[in-house]
N, C-alpha and C positions, 0 to 999 in steps of 0.2 A: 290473133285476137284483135279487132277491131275497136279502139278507145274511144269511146263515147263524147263529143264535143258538147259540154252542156250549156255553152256560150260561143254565139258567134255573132261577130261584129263587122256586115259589110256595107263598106264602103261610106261610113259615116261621117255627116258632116253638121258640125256645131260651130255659126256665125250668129254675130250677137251684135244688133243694132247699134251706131254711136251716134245719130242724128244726121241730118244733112248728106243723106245715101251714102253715108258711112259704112262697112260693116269690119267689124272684127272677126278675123276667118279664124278662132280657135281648133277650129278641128278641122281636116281636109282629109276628105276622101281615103279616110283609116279602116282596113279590115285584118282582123285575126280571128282567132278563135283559142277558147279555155277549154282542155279537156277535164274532165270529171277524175276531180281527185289530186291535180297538180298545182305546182304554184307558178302563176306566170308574171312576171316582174314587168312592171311597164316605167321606165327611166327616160331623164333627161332636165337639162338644167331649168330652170324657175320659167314659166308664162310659156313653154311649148305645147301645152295643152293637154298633160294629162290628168290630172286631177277632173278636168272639164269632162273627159272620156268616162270616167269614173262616176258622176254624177250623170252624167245623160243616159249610162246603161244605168242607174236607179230609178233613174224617170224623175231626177232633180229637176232637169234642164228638159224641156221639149226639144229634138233635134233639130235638124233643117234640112237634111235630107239623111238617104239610105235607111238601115234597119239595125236594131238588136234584136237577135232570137236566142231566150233561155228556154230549154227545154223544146224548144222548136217553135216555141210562141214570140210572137211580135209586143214585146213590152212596154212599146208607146201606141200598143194598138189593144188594148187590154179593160175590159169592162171593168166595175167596180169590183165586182167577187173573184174577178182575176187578179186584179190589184193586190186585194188583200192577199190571196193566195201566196203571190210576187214575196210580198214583201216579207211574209214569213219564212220565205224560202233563201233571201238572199237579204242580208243585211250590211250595214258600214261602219268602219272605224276610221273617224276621222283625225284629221292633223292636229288638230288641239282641243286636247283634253279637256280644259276648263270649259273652254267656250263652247263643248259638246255636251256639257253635263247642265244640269237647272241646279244654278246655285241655290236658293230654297225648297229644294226637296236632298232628303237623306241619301244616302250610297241605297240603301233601302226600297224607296221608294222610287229610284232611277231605274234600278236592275228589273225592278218588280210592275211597274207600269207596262213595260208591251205586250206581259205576259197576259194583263187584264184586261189589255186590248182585243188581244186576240182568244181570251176565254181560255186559255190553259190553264191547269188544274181549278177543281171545283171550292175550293176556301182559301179565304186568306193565311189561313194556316201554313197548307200546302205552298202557297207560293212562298210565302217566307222560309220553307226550310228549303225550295232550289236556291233562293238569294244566296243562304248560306254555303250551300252546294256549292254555285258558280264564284263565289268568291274565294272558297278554297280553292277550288280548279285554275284560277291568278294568279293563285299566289297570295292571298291576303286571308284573311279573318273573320268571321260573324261579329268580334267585336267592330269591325269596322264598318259594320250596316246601319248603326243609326248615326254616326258620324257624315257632315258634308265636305261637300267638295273642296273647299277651301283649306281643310283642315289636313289635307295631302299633298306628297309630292306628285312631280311631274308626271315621275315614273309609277305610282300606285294608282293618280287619277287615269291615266292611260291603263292600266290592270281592268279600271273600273269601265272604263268606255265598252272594252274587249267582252269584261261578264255581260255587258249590256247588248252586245252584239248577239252570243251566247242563247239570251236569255229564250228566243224562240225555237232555238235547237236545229237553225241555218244550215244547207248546205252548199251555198256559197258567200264569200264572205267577202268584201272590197276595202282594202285597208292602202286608205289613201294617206302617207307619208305618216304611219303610225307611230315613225320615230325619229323625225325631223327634229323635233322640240328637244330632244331629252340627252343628257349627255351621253357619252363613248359609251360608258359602262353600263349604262341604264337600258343602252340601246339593243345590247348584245344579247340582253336580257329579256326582252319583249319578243326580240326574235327567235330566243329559244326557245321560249313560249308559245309564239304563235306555231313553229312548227311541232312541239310534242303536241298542243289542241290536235293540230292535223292528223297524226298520226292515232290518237285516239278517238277522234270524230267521225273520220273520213273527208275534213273538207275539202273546198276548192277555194284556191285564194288569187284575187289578183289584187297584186301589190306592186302601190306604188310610191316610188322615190327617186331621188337622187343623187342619190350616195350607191355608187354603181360597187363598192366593196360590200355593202352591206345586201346588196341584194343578192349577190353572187350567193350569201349564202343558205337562201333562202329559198329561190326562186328554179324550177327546170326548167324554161323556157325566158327568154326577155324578146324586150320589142321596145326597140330606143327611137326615142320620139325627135325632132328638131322643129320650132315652129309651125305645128301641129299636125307636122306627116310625119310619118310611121318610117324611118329611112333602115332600118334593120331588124331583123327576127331569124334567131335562132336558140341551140338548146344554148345553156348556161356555160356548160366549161367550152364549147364553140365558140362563140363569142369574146371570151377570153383568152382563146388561143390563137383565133386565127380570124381577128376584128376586119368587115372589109370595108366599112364605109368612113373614110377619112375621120368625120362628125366620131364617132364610138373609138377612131383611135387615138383620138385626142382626147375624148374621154376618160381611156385607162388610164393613159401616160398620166393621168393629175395622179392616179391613186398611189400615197408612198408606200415605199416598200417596205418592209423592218427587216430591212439589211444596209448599212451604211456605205459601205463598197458599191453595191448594186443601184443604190438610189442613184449614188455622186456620178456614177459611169453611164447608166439610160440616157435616153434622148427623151424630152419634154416638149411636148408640142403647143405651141402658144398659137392658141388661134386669134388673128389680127381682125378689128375695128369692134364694132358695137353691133349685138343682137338687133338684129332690122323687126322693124314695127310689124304685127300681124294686122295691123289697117290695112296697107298698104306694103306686103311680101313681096321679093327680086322675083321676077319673069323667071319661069325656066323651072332650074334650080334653085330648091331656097335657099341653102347652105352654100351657096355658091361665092356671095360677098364673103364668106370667112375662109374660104376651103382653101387649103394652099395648095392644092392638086387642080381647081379650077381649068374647065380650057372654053374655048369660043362655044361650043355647042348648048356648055350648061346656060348659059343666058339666054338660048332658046326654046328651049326645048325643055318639056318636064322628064326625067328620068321616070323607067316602067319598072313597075315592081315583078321582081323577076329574083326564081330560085336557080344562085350560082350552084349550090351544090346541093347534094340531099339536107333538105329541113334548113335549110340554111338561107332567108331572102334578104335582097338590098334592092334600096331604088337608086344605083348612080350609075352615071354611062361611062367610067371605068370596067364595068362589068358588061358592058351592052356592044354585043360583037356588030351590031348593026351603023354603031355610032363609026363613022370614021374618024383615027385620031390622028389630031393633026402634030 
């Protein structure tokens, strides 16, 4: 049976003007693809550029080059009535709650607005008992519909971002670090959530973070980002079993263990100097200034995205029987 790819991202590239033929190279030449129905985990530590991915497939950000195609349509290539179409097909849950809600309107009127936008059911009636609907489906209450946002926690305002995602009956969904903000417990709890949605909806989620524990348990595929290329992709317990690109195994090693024998006795990988500017990226390899596997080639040369194993790709020339090692 052949799985249906309902997002595919090639070869994308999102740079963003700083003046004086500056450019900010946020995204470099990124391609994956989401299949219909999974959740694909997109990680890596703070300004690598995925959040930026995340918004450029909504059509946040105009790109600067390559494509997104949902459904096999070009989404920065998309007329008005396609737009609309887009956007009731795929919607977002962003990093912060508050800042994503209108403090002067009700949980009510948040949930219930895009439904009015896009003309879903015929009365106001109607829409106010799906609010009710998707707010029980969070985890919350109809008492809590004419309440605002302010009047919540972290973890219930995020509940509320998530019905508001909901609210057009999406099948795919973009949750960009939906639980950055919110403590350990709260967090565990969103994600529970976001996967029994799944499993009752049918969605497609890509999710993104940096807490590469918390994705593990969400996510069947990931794709770890470093300074806005894509340097790993594979399925989830892969990844974690058998990490190949130095960058992802440096990665694990931070996440502890809950076993105190086990933590005290690993090897912890400290990668050496300072995240290099995306103005201005090392030649070659970009990971190459931290990488402590580094040899004479990576400064020349870009590493090719290449599958070592089945479903399993890296971009470094550890893996590139072409590169000679010295």
């Amino acid at each position: 049976m052949i799985e249906e790819k309902i997002l595919q991202v090639n070869n994308l590239k999102k740079h963003f003007s700083m003046g004086r033929n500056r450019q900010l190279q946020a995204v470099n030449d990124v391609s994956f693809f989401v299949k219909k129905g999974e959740t694909f985990g997109l990680v890596g530590e703070s300004g690598c550029g995925k959040s930026t991915i995340g918004r450029t497939i909504m059509g946040l950000y105009d790109r600067t080059d390559g494509e997104v195609l949902y459904d096999g349509a070009d989404v920065h290539g998309l007329d008005n009535q396609g737009k609309f179409a887009f956007y009731r097909s795929m919607q977002m849950i962003f990093q912060d709650p508050y800042a994503s809600l209108n403090p002067r309107s009700t949980v009510k009127e948040v949930i219930a607005e895009p439904m009015e936008v896009h003309g879903l059911f015929k009365s106001k009636k109607e829409r106010q008992e799906r609010v009710y609907q998707l707010l029980e489906e969070v985890g919350l209450n109809r008492d809590h519909a004419d309440r605002y946002p302010h009047e919540f926690s972290g973890g219930q305002r995020q509940r509320i971002g998530i019905a508001r995602a909901l609210a057009l009956e999406p099948d795919f969904i973009i949750a960009d670090e939906p639980i950055s903000a919110l403590d350990v417990s709260v967090q565990a709890q969103v994600v529970n959530l976001l996967k029994e949605l799944q499993q009752e909806k049918g969605l497609t989620f890509l999710f993104i973070a940096h807490d590469l524990s918390m994705v593990k348990q969400i996510s069947d595929r990931i794709g770890v980002m470093y300074l806005g290329n894509l340097v790993e992709l594979t399925r989830s317990e892969k990844l974690y079993d058998n990490p190949l690109h130095p960058y992802t195994q440096a990665l694990l090693s931070a996440i502890p263990i809950p076993d105190p024998d086990l933590e005290e006795s690993r090897e912890r990988i400290i990668l050496e100097g300072e995240l290099p500017s995306p103005i201005n990226p090392p030649s070659g390899c970009v990971f190459r200034t931290r990488c402590p596997m580094a040899m004479e080639v990576c400064s020349q040369v870009i590493p090719t995205w290449q599958e070592v194993e089945q479903d399993h790709f890296v971009a470094c020339h550890l893996y590139d029987e072409t590169v000679v090692k010295e």
